[in-house]
ZAMARGU-4260 file (C-alpha; in steps of 0.2 Angstrom, whole numbers, plus 5000, padded with zeros to 4 digits):
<rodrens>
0) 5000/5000/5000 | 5014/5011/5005 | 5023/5008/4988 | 5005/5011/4977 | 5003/5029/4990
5) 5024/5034/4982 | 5020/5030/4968 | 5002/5040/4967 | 5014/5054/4977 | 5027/5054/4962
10) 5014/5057/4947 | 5003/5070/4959 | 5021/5080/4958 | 5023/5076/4941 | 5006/5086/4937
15) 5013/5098/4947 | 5028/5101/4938 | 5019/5101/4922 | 5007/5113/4926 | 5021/5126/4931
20) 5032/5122/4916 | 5014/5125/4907 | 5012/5142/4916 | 5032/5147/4910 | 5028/5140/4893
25) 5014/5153/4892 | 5025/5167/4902 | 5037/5164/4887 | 5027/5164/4873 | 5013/5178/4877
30) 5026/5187/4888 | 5041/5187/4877 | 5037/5180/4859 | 5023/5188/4856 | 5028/5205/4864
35) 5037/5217/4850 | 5048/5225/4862 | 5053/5211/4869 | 5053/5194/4855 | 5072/5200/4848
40) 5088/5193/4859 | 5103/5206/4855 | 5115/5191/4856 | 5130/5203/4854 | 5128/5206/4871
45) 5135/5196/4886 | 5119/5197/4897 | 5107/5195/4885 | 5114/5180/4876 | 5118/5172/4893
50) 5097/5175/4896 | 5093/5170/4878 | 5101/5151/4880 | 5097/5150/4898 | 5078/5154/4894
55) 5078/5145/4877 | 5083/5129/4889 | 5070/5130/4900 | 5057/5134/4883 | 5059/5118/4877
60) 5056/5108/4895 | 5041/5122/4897 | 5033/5114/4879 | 5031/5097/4888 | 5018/5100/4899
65) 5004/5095/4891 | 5012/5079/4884 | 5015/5077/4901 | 4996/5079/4906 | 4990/5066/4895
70) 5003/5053/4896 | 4995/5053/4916 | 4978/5053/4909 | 4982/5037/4898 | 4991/5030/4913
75) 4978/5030/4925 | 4964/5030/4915 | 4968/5013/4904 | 4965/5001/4919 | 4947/5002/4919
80) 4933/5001/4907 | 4922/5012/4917 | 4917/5032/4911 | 4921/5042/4923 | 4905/5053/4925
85) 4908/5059/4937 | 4928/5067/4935 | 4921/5072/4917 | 4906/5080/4925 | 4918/5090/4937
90) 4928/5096/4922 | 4914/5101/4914 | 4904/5110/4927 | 4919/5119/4933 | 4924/5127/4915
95) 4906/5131/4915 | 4909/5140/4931 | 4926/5151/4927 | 4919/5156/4911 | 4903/5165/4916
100) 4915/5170/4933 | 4928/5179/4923 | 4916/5183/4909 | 4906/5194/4918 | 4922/5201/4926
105) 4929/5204/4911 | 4914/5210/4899 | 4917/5197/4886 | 4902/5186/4888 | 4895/5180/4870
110) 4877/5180/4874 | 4873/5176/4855 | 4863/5158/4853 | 4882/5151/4847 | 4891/5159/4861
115) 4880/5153/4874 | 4880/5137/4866 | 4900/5135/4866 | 4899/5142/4884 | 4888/5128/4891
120) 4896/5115/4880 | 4906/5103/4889 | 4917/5102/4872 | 4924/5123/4870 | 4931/5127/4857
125) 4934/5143/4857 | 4939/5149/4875 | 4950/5131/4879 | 4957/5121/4865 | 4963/5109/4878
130) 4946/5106/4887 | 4938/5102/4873 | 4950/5092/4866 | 4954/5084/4882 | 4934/5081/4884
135) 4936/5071/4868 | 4946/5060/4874 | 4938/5055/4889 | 4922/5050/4882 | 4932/5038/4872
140) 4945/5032/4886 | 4934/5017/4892 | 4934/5010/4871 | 4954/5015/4872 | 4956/5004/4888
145) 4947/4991/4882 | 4959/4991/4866 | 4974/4990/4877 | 4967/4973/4886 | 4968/4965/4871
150) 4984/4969/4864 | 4999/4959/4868 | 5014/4970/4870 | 5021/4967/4851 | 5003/4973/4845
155) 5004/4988/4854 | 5021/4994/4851 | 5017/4990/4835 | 5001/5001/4836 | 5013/5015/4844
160) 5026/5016/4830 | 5011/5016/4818 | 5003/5030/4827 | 5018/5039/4829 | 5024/5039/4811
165) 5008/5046/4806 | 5005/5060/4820 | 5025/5064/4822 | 5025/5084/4816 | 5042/5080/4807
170) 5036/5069/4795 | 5020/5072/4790 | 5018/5091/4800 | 5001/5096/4802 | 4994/5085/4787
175) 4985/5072/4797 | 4987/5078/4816 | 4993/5092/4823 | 4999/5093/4841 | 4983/5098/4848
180) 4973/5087/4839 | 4963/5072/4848 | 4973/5059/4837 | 4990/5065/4845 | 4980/5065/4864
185) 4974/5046/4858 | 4992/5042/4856 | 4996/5048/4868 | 4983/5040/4880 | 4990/5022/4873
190) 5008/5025/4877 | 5003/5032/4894 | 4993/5016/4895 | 5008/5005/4888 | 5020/5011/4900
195) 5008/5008/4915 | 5007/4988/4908 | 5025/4986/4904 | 5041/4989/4916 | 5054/5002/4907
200) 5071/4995/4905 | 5085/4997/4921 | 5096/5007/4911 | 5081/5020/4906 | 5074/5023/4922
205) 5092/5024/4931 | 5099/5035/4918 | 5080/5046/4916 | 5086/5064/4923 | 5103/5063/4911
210) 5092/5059/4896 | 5080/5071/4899 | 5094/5086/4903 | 5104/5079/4885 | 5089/5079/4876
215) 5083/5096/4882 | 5100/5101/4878 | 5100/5097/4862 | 5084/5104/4856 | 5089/5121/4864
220) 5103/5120/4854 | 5094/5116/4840 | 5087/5130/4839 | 5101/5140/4844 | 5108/5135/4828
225) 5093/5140/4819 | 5094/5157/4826 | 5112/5159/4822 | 5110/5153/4803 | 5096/5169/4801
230) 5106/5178/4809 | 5121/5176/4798 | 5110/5178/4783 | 5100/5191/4789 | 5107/5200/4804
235) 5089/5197/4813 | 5090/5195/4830 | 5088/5178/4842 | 5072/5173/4846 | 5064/5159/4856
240) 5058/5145/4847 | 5050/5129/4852 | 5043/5113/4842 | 5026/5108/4843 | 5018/5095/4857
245) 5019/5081/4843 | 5037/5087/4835 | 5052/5083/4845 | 5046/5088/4861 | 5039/5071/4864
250) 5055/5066/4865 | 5060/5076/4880 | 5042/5075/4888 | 5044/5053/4889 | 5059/5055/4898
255) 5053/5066/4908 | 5038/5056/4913 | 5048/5040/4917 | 5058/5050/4926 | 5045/5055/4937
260) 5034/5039/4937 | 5050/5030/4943 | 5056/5041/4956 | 5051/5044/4977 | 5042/5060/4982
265) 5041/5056/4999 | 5047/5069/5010 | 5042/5088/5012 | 5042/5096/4999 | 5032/5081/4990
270) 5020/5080/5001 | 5016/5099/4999 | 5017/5098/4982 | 5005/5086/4981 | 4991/5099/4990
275) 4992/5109/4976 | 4986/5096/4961 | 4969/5096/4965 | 4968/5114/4961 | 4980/5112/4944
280) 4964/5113/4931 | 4957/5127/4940 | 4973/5136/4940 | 4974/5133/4918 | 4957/5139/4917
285) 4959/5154/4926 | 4978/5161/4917 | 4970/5154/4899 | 4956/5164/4899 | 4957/5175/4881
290) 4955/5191/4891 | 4965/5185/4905 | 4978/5181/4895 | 4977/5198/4885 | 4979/5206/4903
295) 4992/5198/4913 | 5007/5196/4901 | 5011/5213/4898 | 5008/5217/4917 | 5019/5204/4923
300) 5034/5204/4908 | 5044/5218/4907 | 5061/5210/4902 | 5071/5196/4897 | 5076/5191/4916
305) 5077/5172/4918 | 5073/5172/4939 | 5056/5184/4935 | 5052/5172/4925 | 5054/5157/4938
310) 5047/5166/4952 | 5031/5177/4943 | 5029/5159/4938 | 5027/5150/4954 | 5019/5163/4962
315) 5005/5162/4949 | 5004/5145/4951 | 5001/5144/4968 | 4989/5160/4968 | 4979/5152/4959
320) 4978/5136/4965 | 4972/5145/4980 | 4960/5154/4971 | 4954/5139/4964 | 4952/5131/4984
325) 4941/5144/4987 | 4929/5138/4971 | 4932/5120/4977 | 4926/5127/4996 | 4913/5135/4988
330) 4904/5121/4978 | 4908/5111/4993 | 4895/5124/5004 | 4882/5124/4991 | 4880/5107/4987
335) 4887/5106/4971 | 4898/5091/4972 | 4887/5079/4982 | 4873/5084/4967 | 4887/5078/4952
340) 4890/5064/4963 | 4872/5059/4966 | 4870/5062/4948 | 4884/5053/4942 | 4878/5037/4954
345) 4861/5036/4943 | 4867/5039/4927
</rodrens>
């Protein structure tokens, strides 16, 4: 019991981890990339080419977050044939919930027979690609775990590398599935689930932290060599660059995942850590709202250091986990979740 309880432990930190990384990706990317002032690296200069490889390092470990997510989803969620009701119902009640909440706040309610329709849905589309996405594939996990019962391990590697081929940006880019697509969450489900059957070789899981460091490494440096080709061709400036979710990022997110999944999280800081995963999906919906987003960024980045970064990073995180307690507190006094639950038993 004690081992199942560590290893629970290990991928509640994992989450964790991959929420933050997803909240830096986002610091990043809306903060730096997408900010005029702020997207071009004068790499002619000592400090800022020491921030542009130290923040293009950590830009390619932030772009495996929600690989991450999914590979835990497929993990847990391929041992039994059941639909959860009542986690999706959970999902779906409380996206309902923030996007009326911060709606209002915000004035940006569509109150149009489309809009209303997207903001009831328990599929979005237009507020949270990955909710609705994500949505997707649970309706269809219970058939996905059923799949995996009844392949041996040669099928399903077989079906893996099929999968892979097809869905891998490098070959076929967008063409058949992008990153963000359900196909890519799908295979990703069955590899979460294949790992969770199968053991992962010794060497692997002893050698997981230095495989992930040299592969993250090598991306960065991957696409410190893209900059440096423009910029000898052009004179433009660096600038950071990631790949997509299903490009060779998965690389790095797989490593990273074992590395996790085979590691103990047992003392303080694991245990405090874990207090903050119940809150993680509240603490997405909250920073990835479209207004939100269009309000927070250019607040909160106003340079290129690599510790704002960090730290703006995990204080956000953990604000709004504790935001997102206070929701959880709330539909706890009203009722709400003993209704789902009493729904979910009838259903």
């Amino acid at each position: 019991m004690k081992e199942k309880s560590n290893r629970l432990c290990n991928i509640e930190v994992l989450r964790v981890f991959a929420m933050y990384m997803i909240i830096v990706s986002h610091y990043l990317y809306h903060g730096i990339r997408l900010n005029p002032s702020l997207e071009l690296f004068n790499v002619s200069s000592f400090g800022e080419a020491l921030n542009y490889s130290v923040l293009q390092f950590i830009s390619v470990f932030a772009s495996t977050g929600v690989n991450c997510f999914v590979l835990i989803t497929g993990y847990f969620l391929s041992t039994t044939h059941r639909f959860r009701a009542n986690g999706f119902l959970n999902i779906w009640v409380e996206t309902v919930f923030y996007t009326i909440v911060i709606g209002l706040l915000t004035s940006s309610l569509d109150f149009s027979a489309m809009g209303v329709l997207d903001m009831l849905s328990p599929i979005p589309m237009t507020r949270y690609w990955f909710v609705g996405t994500y949505m997707l594939l649970l309706l269809i996990a219970p058939l996905l775990a059923r799949l995996c019962d009844h392949l041996s391990q040669r099928m399903h590697i077989g079906l893996l590398v099929l999968l892979f081929l097809l869905f891998f940006d490098v070959i076929f880019h967008d063409k058949i599935a992008s990153g963000m697509s359900l196909g890519w969450f799908i295979f990703l489900f069955l590899l979460g689930a294949y790992l969770k059957k199968y053991d992962v070789p010794a060497f692997v899981k002893r050698h997981a932290l230095l495989i992930a460091l040299s592969i993250g490494l090598a991306l960065a440096l991957v696409h410190a060599g893209s900059n440096l080709m423009r910029y000898l061709s052009t004179g433009e400036d660096f600038t950071l660059k990631s790949t997509a979710n299903n490009g060779l990022t998965f690389f790095l997110s797989l490593a990273i995942f074992v590395y996790f999944s085979t590691r103990s999280f047992e003392g303080k800081v694991g245990r405090c850590l874990t207090r903050l995963a119940p809150c993680l999906f509240g603490v997405y919906l909250l920073h990835e709202y479209p207004d939100v987003r269009l309000m927070i960024w250019p607040e909160l980045v106003h340079g290129h250091n690599v510790w704002l970064c960090l730290i703006v990073s995990a204080a956000m995180l953990v604000a709004l986990a504790a935001v997102d307690w206070l929701r959880a507190l709330l539909f706890k006094m009203v009722g709400l979740n003993k209704a789902i639950d009493w729904l979910t038993k009838r259903c």
